[in-house]
N, CA, C and O atoms as CSV, one atom per row, in Angstrom:
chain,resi,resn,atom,element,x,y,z
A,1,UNK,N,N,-21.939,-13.642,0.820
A,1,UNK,CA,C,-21.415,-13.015,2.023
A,1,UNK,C,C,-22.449,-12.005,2.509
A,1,UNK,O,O,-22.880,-11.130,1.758
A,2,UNK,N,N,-22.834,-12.135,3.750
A,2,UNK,CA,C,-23.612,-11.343,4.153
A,2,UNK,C,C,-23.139,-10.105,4.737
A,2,UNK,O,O,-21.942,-10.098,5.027
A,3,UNK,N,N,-24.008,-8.740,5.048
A,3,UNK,CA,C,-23.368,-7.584,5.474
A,3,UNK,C,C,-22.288,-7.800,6.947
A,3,UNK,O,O,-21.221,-7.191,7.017
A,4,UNK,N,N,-22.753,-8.727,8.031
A,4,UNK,CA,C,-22.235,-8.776,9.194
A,4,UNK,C,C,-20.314,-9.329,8.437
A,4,UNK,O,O,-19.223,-8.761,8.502
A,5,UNK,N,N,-20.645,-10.301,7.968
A,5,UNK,CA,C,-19.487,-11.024,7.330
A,5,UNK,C,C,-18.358,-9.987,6.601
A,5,UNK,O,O,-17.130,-9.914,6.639
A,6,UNK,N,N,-19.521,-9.161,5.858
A,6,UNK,CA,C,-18.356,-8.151,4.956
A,6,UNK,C,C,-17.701,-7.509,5.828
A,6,UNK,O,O,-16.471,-7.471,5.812
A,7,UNK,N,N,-18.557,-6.808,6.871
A,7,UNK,CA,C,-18.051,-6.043,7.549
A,7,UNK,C,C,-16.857,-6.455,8.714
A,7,UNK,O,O,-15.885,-5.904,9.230
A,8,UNK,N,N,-17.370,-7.422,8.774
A,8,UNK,CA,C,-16.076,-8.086,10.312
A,8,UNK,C,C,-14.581,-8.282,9.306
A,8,UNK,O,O,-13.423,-8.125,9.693
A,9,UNK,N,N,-14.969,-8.600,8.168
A,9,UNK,CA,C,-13.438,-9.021,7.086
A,9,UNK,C,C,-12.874,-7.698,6.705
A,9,UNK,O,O,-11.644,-7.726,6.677
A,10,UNK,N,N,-13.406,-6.533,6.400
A,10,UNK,CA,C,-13.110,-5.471,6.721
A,10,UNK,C,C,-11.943,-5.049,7.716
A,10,UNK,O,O,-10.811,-4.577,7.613
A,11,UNK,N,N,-12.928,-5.524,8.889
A,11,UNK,CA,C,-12.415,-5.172,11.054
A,11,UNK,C,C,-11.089,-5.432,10.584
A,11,UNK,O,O,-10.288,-4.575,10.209
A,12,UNK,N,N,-10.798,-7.424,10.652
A,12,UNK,CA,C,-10.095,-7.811,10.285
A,12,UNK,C,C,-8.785,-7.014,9.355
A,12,UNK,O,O,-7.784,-6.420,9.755
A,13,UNK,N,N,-9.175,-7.233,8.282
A,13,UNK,CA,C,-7.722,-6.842,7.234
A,13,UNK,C,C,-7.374,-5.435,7.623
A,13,UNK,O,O,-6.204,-5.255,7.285
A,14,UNK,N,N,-8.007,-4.062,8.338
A,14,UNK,CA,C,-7.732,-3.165,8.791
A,14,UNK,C,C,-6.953,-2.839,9.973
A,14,UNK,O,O,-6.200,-1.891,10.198
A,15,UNK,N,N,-7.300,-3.827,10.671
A,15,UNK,CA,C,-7.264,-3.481,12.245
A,15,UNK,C,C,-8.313,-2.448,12.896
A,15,UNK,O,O,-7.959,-1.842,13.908
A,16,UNK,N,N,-9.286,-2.278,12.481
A,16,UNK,CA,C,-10.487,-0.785,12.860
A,16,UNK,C,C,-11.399,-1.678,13.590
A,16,UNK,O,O,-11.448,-2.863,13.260
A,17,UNK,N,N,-12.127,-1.227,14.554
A,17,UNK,CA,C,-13.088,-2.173,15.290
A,17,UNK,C,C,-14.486,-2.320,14.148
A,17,UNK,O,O,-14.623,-2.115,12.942
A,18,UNK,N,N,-15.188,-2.680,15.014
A,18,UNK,CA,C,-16.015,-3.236,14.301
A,18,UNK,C,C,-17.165,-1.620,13.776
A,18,UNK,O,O,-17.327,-1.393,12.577
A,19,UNK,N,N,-17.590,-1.021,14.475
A,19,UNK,CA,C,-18.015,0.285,14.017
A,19,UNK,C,C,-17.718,1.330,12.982
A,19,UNK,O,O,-18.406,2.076,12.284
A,20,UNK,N,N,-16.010,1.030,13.196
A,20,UNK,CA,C,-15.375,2.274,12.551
A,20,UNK,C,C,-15.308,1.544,11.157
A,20,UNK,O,O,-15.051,2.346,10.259
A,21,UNK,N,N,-15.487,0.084,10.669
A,21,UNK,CA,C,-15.119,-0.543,9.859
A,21,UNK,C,C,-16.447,-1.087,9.003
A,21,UNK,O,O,-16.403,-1.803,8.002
A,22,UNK,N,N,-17.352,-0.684,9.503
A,22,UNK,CA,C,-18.202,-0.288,9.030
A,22,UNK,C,C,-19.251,0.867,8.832
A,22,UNK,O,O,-20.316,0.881,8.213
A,23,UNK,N,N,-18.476,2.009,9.700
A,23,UNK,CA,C,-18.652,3.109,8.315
A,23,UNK,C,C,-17.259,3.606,7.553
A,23,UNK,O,O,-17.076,4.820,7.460
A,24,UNK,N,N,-16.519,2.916,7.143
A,24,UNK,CA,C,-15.474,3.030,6.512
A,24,UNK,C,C,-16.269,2.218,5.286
A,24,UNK,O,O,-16.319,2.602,4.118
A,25,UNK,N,N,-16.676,1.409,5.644
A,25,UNK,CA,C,-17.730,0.197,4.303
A,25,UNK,C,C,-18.667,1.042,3.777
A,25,UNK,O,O,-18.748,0.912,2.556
A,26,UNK,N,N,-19.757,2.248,4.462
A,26,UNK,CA,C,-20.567,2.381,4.159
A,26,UNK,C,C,-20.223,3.167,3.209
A,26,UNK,O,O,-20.700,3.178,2.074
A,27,UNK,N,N,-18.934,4.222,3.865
A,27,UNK,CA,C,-18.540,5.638,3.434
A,27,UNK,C,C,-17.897,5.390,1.756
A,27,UNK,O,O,-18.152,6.105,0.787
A,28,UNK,N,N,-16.879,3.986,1.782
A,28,UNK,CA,C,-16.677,4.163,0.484
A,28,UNK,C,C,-17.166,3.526,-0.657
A,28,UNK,O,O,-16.699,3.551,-1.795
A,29,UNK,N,N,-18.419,2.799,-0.121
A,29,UNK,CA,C,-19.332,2.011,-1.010
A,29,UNK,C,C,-20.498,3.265,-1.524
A,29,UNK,O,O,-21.148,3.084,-2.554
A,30,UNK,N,N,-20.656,4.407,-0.771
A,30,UNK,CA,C,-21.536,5.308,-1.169
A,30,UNK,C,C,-20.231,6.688,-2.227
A,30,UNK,O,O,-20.379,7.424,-3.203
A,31,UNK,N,N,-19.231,6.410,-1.397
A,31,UNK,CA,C,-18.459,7.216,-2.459
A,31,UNK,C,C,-18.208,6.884,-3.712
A,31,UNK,O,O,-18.125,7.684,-4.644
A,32,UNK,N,N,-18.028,5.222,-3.803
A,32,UNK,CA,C,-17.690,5.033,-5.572
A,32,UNK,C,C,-18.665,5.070,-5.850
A,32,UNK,O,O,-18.538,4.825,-7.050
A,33,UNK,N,N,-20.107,5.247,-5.629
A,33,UNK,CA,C,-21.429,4.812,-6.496
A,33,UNK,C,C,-21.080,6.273,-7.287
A,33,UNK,O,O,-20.903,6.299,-8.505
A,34,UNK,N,N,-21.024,7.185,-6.648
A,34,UNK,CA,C,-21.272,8.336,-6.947
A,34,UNK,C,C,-20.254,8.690,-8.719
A,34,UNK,O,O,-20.195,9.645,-9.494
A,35,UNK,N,N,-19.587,7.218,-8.654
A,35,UNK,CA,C,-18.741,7.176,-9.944
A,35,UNK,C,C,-19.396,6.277,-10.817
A,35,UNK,O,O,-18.948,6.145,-11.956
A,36,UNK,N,N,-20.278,5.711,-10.494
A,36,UNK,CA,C,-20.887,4.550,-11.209
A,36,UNK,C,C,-22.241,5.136,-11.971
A,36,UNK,O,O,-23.106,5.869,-11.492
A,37,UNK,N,N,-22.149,4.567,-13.340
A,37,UNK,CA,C,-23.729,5.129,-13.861
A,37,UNK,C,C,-25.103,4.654,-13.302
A,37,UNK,O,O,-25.028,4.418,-12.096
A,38,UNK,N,N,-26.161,4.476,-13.761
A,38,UNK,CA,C,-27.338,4.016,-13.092
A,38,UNK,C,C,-27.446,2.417,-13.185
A,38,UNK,O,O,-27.683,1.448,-12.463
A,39,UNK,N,N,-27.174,2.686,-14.318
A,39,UNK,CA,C,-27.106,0.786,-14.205
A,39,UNK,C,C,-26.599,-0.033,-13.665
A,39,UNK,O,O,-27.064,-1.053,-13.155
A,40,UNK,N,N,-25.065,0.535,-13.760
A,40,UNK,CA,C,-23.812,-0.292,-13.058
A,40,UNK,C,C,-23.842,-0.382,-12.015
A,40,UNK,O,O,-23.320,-1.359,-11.480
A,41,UNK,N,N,-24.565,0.755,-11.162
A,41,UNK,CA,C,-25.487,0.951,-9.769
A,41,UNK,C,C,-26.022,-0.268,-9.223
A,41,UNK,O,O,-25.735,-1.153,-8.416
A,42,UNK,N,N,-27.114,0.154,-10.186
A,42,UNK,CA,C,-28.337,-1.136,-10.048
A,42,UNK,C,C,-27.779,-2.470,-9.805
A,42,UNK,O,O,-27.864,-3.263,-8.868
A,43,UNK,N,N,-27.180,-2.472,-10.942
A,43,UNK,CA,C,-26.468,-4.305,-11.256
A,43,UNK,C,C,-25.901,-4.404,-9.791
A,43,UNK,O,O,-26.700,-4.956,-9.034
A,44,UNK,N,N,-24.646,-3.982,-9.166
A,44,UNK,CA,C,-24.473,-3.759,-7.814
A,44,UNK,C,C,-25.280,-4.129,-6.647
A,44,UNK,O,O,-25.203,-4.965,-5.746
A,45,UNK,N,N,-25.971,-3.322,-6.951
A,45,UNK,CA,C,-27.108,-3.202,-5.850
A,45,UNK,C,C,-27.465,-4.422,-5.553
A,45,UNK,O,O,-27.239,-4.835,-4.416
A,46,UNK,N,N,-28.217,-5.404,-6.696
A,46,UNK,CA,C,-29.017,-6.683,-6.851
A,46,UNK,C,C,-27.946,-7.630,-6.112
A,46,UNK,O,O,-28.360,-8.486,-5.331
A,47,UNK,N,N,-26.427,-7.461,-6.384
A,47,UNK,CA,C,-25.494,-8.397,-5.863
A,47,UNK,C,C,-24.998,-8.590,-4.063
A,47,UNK,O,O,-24.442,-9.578,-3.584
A,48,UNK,N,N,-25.387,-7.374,-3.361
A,48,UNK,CA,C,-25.100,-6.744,-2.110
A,48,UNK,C,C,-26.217,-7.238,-1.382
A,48,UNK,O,O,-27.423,-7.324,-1.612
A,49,UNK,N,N,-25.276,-7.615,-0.194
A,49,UNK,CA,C,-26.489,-7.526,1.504
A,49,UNK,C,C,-27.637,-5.926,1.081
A,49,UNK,O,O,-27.287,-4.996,0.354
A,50,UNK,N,N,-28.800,-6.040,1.700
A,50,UNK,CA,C,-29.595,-4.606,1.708
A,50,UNK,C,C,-28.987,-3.816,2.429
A,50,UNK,O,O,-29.135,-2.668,2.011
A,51,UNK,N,N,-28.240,-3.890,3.501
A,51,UNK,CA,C,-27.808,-2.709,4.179
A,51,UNK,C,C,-26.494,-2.222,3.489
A,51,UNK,O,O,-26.024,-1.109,3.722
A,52,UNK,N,N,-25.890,-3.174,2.571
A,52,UNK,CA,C,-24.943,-2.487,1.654
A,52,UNK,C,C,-24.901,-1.876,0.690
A,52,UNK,O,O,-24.075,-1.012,0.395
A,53,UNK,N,N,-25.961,-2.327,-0.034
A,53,UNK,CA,C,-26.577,-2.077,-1.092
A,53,UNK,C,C,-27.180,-0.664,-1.007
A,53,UNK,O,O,-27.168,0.104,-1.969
A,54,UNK,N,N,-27.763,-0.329,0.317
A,54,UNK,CA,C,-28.416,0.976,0.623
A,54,UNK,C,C,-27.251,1.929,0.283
A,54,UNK,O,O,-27.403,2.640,-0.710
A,55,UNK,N,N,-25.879,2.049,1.129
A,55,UNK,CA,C,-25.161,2.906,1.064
A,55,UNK,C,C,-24.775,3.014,-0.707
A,55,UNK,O,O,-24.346,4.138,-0.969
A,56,UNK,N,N,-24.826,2.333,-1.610
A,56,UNK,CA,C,-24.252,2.172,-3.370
A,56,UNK,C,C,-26.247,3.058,-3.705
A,56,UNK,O,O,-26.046,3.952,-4.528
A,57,UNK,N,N,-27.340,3.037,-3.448
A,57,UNK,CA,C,-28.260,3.316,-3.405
A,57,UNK,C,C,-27.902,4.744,-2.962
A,57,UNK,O,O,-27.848,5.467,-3.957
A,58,UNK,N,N,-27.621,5.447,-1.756
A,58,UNK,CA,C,-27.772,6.387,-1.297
A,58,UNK,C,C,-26.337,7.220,-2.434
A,58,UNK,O,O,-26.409,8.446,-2.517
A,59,UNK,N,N,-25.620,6.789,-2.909
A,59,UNK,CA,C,-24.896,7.617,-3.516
A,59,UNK,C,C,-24.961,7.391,-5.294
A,59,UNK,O,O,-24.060,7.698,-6.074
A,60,UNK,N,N,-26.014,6.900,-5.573
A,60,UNK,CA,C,-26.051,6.830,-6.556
A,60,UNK,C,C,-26.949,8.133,-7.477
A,60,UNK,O,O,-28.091,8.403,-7.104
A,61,UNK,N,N,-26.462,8.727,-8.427
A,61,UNK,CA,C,-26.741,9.946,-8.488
A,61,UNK,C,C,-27.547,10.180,-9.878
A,61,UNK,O,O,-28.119,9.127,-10.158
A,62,UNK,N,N,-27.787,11.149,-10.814
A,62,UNK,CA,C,-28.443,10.544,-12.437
A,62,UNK,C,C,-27.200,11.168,-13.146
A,62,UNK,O,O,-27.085,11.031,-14.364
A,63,UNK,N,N,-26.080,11.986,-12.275
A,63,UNK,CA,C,-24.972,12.486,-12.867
A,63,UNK,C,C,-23.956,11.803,-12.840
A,63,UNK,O,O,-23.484,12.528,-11.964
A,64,UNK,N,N,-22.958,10.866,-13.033
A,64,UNK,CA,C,-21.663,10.517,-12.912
A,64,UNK,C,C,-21.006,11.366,-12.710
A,64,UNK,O,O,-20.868,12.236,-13.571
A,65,UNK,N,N,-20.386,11.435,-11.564
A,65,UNK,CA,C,-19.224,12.426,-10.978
A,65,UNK,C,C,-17.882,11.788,-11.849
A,65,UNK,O,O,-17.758,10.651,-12.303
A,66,UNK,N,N,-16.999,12.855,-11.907
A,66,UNK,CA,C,-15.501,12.740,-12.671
A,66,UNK,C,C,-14.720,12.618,-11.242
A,66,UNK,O,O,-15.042,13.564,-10.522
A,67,UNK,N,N,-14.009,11.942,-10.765
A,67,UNK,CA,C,-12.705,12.422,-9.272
A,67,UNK,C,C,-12.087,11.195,-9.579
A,67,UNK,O,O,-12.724,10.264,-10.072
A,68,UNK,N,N,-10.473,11.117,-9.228
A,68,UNK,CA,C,-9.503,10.132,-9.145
A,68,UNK,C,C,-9.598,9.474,-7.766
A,68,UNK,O,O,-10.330,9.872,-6.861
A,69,UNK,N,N,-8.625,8.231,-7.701
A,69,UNK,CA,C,-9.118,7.658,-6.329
A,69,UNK,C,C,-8.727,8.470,-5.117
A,69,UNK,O,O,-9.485,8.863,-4.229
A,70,UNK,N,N,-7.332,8.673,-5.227
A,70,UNK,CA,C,-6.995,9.874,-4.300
A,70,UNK,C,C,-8.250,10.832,-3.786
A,70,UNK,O,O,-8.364,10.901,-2.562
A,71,UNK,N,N,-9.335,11.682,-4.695
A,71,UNK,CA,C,-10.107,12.304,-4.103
A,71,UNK,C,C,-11.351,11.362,-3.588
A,71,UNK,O,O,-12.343,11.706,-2.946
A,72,UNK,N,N,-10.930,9.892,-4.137
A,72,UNK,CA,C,-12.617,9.133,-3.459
A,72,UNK,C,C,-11.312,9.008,-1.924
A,72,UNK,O,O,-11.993,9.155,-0.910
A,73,UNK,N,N,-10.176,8.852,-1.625
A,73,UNK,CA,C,-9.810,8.605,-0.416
A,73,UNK,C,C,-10.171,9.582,0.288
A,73,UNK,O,O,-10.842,9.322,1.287
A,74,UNK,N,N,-9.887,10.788,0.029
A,74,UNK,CA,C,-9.768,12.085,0.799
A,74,UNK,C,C,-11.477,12.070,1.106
A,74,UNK,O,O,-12.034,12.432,2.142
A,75,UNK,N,N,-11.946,11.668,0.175
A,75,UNK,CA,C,-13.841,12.028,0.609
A,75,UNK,C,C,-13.895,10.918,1.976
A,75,UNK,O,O,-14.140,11.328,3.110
A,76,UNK,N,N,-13.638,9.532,1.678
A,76,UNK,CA,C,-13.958,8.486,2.706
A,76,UNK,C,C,-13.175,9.255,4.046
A,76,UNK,O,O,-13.844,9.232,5.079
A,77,UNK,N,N,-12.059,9.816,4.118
A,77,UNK,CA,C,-10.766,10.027,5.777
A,77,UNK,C,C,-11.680,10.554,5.956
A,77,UNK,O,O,-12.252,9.875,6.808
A,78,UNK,N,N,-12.671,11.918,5.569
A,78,UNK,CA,C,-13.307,13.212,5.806
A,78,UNK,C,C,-14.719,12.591,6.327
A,78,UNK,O,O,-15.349,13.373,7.039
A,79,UNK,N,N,-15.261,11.467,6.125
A,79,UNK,CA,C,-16.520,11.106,6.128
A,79,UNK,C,C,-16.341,10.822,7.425
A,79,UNK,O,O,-16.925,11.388,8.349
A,80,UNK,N,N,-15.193,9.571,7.566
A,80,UNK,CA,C,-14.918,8.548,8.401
A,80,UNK,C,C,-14.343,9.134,9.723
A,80,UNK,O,O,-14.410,8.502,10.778
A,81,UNK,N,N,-13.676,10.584,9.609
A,81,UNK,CA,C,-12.465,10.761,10.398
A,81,UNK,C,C,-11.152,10.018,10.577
A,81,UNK,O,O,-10.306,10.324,11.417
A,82,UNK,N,N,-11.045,8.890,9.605
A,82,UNK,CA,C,-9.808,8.298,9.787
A,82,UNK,C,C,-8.950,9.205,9.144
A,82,UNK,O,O,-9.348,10.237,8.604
A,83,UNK,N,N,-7.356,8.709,9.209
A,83,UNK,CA,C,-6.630,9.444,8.401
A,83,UNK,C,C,-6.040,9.069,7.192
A,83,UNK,O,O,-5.906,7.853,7.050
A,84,UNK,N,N,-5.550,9.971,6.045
A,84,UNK,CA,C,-5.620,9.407,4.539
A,84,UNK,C,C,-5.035,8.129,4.744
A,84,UNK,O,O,-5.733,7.205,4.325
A,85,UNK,N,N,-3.894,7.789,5.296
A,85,UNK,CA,C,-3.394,6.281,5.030
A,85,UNK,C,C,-4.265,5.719,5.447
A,85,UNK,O,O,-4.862,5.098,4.567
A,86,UNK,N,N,-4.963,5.537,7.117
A,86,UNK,CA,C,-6.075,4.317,7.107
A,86,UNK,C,C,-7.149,4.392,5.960
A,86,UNK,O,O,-7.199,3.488,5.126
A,87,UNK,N,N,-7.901,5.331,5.920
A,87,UNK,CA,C,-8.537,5.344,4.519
A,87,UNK,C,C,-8.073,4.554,3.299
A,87,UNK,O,O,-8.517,3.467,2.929
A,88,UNK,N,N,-7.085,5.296,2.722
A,88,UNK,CA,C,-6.301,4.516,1.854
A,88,UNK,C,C,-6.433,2.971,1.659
A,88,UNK,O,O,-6.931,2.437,0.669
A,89,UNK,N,N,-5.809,2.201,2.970
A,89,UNK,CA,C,-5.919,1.333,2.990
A,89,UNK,C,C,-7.131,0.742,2.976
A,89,UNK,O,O,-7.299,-0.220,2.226
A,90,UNK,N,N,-8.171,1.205,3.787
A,90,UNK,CA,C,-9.567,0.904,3.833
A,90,UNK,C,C,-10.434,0.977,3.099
A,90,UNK,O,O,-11.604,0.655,3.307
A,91,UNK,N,N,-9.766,1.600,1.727
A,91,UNK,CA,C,-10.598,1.518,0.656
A,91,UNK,C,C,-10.025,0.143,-0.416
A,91,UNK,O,O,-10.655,-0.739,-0.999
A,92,UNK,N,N,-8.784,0.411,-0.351
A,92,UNK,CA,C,-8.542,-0.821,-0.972
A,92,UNK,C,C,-9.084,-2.311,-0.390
A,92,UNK,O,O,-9.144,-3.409,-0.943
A,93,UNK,N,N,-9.428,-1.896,0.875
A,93,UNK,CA,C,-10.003,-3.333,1.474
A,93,UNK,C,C,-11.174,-3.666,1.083
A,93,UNK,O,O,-11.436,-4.727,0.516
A,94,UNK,N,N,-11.940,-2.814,1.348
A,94,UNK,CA,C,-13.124,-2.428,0.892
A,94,UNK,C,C,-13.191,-2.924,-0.528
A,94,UNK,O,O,-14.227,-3.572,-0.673
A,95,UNK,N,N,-12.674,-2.880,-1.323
A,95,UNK,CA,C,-12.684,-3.473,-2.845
A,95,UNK,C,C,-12.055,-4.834,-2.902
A,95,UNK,O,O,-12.450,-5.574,-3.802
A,96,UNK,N,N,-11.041,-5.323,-1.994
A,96,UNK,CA,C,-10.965,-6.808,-2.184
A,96,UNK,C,C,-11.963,-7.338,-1.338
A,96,UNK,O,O,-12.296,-8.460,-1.721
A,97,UNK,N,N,-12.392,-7.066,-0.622
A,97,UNK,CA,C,-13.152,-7.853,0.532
A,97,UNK,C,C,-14.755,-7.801,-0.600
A,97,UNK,O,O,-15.523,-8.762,-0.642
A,98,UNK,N,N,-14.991,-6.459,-1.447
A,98,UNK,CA,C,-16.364,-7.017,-2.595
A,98,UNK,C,C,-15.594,-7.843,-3.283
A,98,UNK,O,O,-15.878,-9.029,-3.117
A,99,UNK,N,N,-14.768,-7.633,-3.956
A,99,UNK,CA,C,-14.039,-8.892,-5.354
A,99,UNK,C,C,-14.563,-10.378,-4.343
A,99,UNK,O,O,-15.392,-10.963,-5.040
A,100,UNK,N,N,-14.435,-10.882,-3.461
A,100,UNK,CA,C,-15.130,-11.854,-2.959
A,100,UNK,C,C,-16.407,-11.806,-2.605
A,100,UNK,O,O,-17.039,-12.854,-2.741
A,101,UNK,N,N,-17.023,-10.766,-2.140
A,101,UNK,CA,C,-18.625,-10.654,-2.169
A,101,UNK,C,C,-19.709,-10.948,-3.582
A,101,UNK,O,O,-20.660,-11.653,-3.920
A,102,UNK,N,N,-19.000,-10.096,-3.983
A,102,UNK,CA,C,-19.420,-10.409,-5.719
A,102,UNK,C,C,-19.384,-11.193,-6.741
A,102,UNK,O,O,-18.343,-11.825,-6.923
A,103,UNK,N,N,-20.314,-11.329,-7.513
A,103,UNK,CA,C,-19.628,-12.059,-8.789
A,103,UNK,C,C,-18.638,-11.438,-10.087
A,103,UNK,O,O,-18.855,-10.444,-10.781
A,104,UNK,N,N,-17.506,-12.382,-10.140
A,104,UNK,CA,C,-16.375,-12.090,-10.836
A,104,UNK,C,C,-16.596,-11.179,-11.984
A,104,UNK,O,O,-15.724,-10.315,-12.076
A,105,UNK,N,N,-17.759,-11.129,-13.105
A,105,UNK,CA,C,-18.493,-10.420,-13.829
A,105,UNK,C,C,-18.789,-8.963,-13.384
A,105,UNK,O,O,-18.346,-7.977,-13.972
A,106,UNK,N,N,-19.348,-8.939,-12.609
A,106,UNK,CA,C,-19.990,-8.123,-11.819
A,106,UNK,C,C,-18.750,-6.800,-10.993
A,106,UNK,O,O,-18.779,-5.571,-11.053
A,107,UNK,N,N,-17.932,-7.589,-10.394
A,107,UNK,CA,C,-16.569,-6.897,-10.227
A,107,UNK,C,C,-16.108,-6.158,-10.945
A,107,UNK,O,O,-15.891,-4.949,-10.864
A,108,UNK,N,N,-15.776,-7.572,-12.407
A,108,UNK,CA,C,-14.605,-6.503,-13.557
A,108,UNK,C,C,-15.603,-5.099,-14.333
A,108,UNK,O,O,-15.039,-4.167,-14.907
A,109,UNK,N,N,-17.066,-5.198,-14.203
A,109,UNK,CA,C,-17.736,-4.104,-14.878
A,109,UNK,C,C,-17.191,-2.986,-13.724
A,109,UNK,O,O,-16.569,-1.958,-13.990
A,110,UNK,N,N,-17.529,-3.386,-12.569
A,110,UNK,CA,C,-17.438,-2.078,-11.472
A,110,UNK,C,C,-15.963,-1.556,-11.562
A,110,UNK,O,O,-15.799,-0.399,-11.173
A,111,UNK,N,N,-14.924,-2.201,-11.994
A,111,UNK,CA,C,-13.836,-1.728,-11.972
A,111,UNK,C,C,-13.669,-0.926,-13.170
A,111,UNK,O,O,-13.016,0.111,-13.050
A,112,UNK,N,N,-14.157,-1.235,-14.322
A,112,UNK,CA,C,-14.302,-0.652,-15.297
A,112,UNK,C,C,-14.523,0.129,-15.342
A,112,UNK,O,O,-13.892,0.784,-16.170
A,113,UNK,N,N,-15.482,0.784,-14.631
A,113,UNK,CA,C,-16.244,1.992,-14.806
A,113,UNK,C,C,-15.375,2.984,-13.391
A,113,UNK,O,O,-15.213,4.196,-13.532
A,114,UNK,N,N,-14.941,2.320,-12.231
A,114,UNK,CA,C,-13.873,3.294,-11.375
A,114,UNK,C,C,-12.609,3.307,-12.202
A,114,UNK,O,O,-11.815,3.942,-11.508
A,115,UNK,N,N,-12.054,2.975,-13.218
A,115,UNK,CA,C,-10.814,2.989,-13.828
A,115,UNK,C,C,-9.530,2.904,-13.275
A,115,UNK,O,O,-9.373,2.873,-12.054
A,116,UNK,N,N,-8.294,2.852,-14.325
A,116,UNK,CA,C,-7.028,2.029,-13.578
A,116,UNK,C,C,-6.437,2.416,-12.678
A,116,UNK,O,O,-5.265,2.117,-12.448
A,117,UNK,N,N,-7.209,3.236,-11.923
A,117,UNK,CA,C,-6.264,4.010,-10.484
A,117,UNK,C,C,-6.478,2.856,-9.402
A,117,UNK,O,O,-5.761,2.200,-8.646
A,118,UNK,N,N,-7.892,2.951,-9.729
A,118,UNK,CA,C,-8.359,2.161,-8.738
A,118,UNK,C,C,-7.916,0.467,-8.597
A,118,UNK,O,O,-8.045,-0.197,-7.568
A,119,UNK,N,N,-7.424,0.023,-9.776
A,119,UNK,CA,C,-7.281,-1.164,-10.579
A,119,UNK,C,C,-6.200,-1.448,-9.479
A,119,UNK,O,O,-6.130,-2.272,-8.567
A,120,UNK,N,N,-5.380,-0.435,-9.928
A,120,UNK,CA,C,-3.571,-0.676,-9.666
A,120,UNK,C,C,-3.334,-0.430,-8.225
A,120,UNK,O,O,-2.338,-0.921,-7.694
A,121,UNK,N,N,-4.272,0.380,-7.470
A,121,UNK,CA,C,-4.237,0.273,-6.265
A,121,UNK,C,C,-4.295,-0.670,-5.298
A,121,UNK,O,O,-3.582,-0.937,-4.331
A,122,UNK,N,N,-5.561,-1.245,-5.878
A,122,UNK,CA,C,-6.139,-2.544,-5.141
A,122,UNK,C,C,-5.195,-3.759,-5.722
A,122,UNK,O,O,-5.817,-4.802,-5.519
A,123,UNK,N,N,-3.913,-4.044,-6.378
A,123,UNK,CA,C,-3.569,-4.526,-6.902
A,123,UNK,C,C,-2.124,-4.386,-6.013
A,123,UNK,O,O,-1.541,-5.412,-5.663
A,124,UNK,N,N,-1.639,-3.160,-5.706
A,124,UNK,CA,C,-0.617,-3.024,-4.844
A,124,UNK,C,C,-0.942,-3.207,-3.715
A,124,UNK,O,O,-0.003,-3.406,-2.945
A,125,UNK,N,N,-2.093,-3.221,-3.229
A,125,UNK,CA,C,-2.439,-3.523,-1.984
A,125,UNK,C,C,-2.306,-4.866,-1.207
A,125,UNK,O,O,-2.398,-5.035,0.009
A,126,UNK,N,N,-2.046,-5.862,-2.272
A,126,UNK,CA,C,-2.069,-7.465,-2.117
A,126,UNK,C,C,-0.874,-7.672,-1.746
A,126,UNK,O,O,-0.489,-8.818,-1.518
């Protein structure tokens, strides 16, 4: 799946145009990096369009940040200007719309490492 693709499936499952729905992509693909170690980064990275990959790049840090998903939502509304529910939702999209970008491997590590908030979210979201 290429970046144009991720991003329009995004538009789609949101209802957000095409702009706002991709920096809603950028905002919370650079917010979970910031939860991800260097590697799990990397590995990421190699799997992503480059312009997606940049934003998991631009928040990737040598510290692993500690925050629950609730505060990765509140970071994305604040980035984005949307509000916590579109966020909300837009993050969970944002994570099914990679579970198809990605490889299945590749997914369950990244989930691993955001833990079961994030799990059960994207899970109620379906």
């Amino acid at each position: 799946m290429d970046e144009h693709e991720f991003v329009r499936t995004v538009a789609e499952r949101t209802g957000l145009g095409r702009q706002e729905a991709a920096d809603l992509t950028w905002a919370t693909l650079e917010t979970l990096a910031h939860r991800l170690s260097s590697g799990e980064a990397r590995d990421l990275i190699i799997e992503l369009p480059e312009g997606l990959a940049e934003a998991v790049r631009r928040g990737t840090t040598d510290r692993i940040e500690r925050f629950d998903r609730d505060d990765s939502v509140r970071r994305v509304a604040e980035r984005t200007m949307l509000k916590r529910e579109e966020a909300d939702r837009g993050v969970r999209t944002v994570l099914a719309v990679l579970q198809e970008a990605i490889s299945e491997k590749e997914f369950n590590d990244l989930m691993s490492q955001l833990g079961t908030d994030f799990s059960q979210a994207l899970e109620s979201g379906r």
